[in-house]
C-alpha positions as CSV (number, residue, x, y, z in Angstrom):
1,X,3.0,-35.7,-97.5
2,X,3.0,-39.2,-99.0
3,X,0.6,-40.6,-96.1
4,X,-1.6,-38.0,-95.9
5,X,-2.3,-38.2,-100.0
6,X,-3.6,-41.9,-99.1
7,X,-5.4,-40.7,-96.3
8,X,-7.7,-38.5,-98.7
9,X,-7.5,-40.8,-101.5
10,X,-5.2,-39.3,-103.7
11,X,-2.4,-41.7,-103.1
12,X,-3.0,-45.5,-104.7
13,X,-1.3,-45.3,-107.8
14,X,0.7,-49.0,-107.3
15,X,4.4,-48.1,-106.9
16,X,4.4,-44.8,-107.8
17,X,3.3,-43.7,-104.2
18,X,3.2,-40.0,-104.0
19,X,4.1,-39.6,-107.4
20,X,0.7,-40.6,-108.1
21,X,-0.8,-38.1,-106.9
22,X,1.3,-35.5,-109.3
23,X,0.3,-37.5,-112.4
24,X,-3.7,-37.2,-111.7
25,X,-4.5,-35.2,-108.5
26,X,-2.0,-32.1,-108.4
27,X,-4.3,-30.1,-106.7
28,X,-4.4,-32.3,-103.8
29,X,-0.6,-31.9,-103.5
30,X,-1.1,-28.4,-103.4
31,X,-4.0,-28.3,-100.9
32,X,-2.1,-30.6,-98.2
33,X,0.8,-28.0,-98.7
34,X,-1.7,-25.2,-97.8
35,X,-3.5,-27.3,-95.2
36,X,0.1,-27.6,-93.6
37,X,1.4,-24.2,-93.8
38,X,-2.1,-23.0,-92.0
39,X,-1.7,-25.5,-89.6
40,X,1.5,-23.2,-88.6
41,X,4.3,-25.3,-90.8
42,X,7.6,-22.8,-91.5
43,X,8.8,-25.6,-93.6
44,X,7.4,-27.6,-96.3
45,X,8.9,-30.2,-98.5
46,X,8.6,-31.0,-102.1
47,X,6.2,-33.8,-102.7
48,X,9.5,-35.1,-104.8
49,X,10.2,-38.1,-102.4
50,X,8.9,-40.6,-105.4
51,X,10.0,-39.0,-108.3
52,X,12.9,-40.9,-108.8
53,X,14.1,-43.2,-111.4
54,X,13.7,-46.3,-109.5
55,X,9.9,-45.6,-109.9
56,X,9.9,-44.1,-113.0
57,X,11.5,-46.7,-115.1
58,X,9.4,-49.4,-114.1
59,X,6.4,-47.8,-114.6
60,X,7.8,-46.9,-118.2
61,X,7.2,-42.9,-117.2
62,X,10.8,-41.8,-117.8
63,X,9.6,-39.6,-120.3
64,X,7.9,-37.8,-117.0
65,X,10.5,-37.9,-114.6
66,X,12.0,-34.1,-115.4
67,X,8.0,-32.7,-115.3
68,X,7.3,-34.3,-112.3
69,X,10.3,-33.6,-110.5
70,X,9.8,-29.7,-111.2
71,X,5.8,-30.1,-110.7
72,X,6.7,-31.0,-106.9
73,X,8.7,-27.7,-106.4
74,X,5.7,-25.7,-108.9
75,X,3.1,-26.9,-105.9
76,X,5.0,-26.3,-102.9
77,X,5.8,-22.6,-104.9
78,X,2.3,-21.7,-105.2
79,X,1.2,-23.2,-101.8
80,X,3.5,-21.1,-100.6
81,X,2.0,-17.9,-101.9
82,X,-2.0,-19.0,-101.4
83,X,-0.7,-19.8,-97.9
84,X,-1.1,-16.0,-96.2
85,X,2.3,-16.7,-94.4
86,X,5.8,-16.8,-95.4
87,X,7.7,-20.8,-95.6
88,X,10.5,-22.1,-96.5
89,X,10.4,-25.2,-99.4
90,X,12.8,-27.9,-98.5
91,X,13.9,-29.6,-101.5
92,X,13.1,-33.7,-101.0
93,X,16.1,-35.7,-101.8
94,X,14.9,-39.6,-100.5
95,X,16.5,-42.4,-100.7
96,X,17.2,-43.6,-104.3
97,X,16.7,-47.4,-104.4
98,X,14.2,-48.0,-101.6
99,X,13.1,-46.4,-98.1
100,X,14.3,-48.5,-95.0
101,X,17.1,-50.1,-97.2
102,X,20.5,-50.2,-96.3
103,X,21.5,-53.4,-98.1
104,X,20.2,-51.5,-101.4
105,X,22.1,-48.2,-101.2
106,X,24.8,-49.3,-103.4
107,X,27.7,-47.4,-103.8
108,X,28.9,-43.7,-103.3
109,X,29.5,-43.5,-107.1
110,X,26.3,-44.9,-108.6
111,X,24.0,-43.1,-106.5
112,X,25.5,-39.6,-106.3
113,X,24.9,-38.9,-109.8
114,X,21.1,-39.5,-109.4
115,X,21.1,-37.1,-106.5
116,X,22.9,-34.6,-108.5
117,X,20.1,-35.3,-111.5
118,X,17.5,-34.4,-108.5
119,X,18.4,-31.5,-106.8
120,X,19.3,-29.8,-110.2
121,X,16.1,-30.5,-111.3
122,X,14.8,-29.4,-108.0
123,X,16.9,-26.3,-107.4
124,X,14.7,-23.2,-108.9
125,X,11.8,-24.0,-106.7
126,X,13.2,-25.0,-102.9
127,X,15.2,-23.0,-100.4
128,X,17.2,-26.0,-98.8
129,X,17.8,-29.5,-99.5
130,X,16.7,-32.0,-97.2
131,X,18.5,-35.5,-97.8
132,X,15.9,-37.3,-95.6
133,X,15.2,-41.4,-94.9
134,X,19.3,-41.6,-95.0
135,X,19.5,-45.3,-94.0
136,X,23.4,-45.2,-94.1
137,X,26.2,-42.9,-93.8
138,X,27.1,-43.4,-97.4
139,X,23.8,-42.8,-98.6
140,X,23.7,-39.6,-96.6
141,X,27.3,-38.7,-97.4
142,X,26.0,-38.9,-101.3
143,X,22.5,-37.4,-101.4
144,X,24.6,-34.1,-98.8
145,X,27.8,-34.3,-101.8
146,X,25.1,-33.8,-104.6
147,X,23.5,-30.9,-103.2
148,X,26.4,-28.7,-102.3
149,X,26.3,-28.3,-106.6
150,X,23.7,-25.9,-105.9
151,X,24.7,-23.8,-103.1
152,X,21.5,-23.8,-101.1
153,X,21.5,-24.9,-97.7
154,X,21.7,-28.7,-96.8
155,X,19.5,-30.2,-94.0
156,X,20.8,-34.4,-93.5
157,X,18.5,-36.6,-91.8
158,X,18.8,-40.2,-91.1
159,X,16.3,-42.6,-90.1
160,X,16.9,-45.0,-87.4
161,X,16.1,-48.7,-85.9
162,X,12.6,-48.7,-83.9
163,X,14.4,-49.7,-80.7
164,X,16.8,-48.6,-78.3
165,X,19.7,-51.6,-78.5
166,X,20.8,-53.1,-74.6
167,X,23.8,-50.5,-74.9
168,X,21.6,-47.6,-74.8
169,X,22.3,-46.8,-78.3
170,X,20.0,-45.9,-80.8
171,X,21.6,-46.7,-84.8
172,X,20.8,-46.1,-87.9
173,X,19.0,-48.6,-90.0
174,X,22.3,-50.0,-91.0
175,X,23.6,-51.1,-87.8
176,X,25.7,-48.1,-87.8
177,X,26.2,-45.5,-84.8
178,X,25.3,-41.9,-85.5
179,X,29.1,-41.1,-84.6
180,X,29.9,-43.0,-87.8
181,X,27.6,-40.7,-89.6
182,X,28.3,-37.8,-88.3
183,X,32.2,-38.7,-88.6
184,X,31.0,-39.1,-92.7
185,X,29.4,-35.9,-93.2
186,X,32.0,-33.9,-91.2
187,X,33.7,-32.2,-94.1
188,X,30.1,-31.3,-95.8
189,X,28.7,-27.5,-95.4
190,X,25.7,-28.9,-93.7
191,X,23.5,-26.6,-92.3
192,X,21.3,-29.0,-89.7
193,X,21.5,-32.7,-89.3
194,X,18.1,-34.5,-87.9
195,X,16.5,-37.7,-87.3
196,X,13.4,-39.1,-89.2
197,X,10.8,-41.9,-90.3
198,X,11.0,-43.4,-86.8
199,X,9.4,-44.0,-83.9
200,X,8.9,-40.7,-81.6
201,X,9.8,-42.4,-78.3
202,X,13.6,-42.9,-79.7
203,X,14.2,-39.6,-80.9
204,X,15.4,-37.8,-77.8
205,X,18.1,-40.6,-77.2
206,X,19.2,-40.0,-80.7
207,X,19.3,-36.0,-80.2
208,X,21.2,-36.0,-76.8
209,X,23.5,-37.9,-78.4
210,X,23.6,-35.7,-81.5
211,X,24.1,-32.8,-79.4
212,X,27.4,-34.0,-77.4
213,X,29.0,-34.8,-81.1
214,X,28.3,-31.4,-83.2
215,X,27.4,-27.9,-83.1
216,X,25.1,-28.0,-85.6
217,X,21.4,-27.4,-85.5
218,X,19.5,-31.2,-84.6
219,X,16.0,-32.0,-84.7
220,X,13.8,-34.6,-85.7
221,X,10.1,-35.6,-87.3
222,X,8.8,-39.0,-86.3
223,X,6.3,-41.2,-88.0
224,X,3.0,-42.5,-86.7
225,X,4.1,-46.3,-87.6
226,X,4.7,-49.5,-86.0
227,X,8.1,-51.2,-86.5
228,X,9.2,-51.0,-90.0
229,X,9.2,-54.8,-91.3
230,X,12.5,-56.7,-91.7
231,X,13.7,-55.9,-95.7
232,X,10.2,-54.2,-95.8
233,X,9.3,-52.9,-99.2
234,X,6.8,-50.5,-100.6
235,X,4.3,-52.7,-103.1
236,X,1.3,-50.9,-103.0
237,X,-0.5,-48.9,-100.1
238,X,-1.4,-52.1,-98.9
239,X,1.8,-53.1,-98.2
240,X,2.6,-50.1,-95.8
241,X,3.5,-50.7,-92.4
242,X,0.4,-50.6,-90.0
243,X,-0.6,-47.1,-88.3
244,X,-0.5,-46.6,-84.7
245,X,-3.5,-46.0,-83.0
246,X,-2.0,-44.0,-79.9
247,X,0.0,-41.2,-81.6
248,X,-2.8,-38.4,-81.3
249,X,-1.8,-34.9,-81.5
250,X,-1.8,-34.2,-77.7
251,X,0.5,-37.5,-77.3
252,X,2.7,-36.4,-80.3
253,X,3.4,-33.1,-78.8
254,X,4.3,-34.9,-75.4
255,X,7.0,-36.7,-76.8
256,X,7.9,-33.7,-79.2
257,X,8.3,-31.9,-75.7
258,X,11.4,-34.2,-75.0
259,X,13.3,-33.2,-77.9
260,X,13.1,-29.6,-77.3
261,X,14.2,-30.8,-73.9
262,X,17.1,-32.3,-75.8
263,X,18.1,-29.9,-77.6
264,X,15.9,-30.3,-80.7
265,X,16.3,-27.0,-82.7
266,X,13.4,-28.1,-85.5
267,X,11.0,-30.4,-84.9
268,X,8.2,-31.6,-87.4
269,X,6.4,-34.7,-88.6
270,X,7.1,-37.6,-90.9
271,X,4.7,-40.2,-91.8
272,X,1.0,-40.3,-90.6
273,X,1.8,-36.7,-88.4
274,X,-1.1,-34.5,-90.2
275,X,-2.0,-31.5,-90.2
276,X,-3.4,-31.5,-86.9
277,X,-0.2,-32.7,-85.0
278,X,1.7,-29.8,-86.7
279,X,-1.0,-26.9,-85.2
280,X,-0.8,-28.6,-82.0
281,X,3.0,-28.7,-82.5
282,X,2.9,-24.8,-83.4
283,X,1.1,-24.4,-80.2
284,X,3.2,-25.6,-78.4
285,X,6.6,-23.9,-79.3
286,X,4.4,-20.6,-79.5
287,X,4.1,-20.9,-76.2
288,X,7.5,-21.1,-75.4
């Protein structure tokens, strides 16, 4: 969501990011929700991944924060009905102090309440949570804790390092194994635990490995990036991370191919995977 605003100019609005785009061009959040489910989406996700008060403060729009918050589950609502089929709306719960962050997490107790804060606020409109970017198992293990207040469904995904280490491992951003995360969400009623914001090639090593370590529905939605800086941080859209130039939707669904192979029960697309990728995506599992 967040990309594709930029990519049709509805997304440079300094820190705000997406948010920007809720404060003077909702109809664009709505039409990239539509343009999504057409494209053969079953899920969609609040455009709520910047509405949180490590934006908002800053920008002295606190007085906003509720309205926004709620305006990113209105959209995806009446997306949902101009869209001709039916969706679900995942309910965007992102990282609270920074995307790609683990040394800004902070800890379990000052970071659960403003998950909490979030999905309530969030709740009416979606039909699962999605705690997604989880750089850490804490961070996941908070933003999963928050949303079981509202008894909908909880979907974790973590994002991982852009490499697969000597050991054949692939972590998450915080050095940590997904064992170690898994091990920290064990005792949460999740409903699917997936892998995101990272490159495509890695994800199948990650889901063969999620598959040996729980029963749960896995899956994963890459981004269209090239390695995430060291301590990168979002300062402007000309700050992001450069775009790959070899992620097409044919090569997308390639890779996506080797998921399903590994087990990959729902597969999508983060960053810079538009519409396009996802009806080429839809093609493909429609073909069985």
């Amino acid at each position: 969501m967040g990309q594709e605003l930029i990519n049709r100019g509805a997304g440079h609005h300094d820190r705000l990011w997406a948010a920007g785009a809720l404060l003077h061009q909702p109809e664009v959040v709505r039409q990239v929700h539509e343009d999504y489910i057409r494209a053969g989406a079953d899920v969609i996700t609040t455009n709520s991944y910047s509405t949180i008060r490590s934006k908002f403060e800053p920008a002295g729009l606190m007085d906003r924060f509720a309205e926004m918050n709620r305006l990113s589950g209105q959209l995806a609502v009446e997306a949902r009905e101009a869209g001709g089929r039916p969706v679900w709306i995942a309910g965007s719960l992102p990282p609270q102090r920074g995307s790609y962050r683990p040394d800004r997490v902070g800890d379990f107790d000052e970071i659960e309440p403003l998950y909490r804060e979030q999905a309530e606020l969030l709740e009416p409109y979606v039909d699962l949570f999605l705690c997604e970017t989880m750089s850490t198992a804490e961070e996941a293990r908070a933003a999963a804790t928050a949303a079981t207040g509202t008894g909908k469904p909880i979907w974790v995904s973590c994002t991982l390092e852009d490499r697969v280490r000597p050991d054949g491992s692939v972590r998450l951003r915080s050095g940590e194994r997904i064992s170690e995360a898994v091990t920290a969400l064990a005792d949460l009623p999740l409903a699917a635990l997936l892998c995101n914001c990272s490159p495509p090639e890695i994800m199948g090593v990650a889901l063969r490995e999620l598959s040996r370590l729980t029963d749960l529905p896995n899956g994963a939605y890459a981004n269209g990036f090239r390695p995430i800086p060291e301590r990168w941080d979002y300062a402007g859209d000309e700050s992001l991370p450069p775009v790959r130039d070899d992620l097409d939707p044919d090569r997308y669904v390639v890779l996506a191919a080797d998921w399903i192979a590994s087990g990959a029960r729902i597969v999508g697309g983060c960053c810079e995977v538009g519409p396009a990728h996802i009806a080429r995506l839809r093609s493909l599992i429609d073909s069985g």
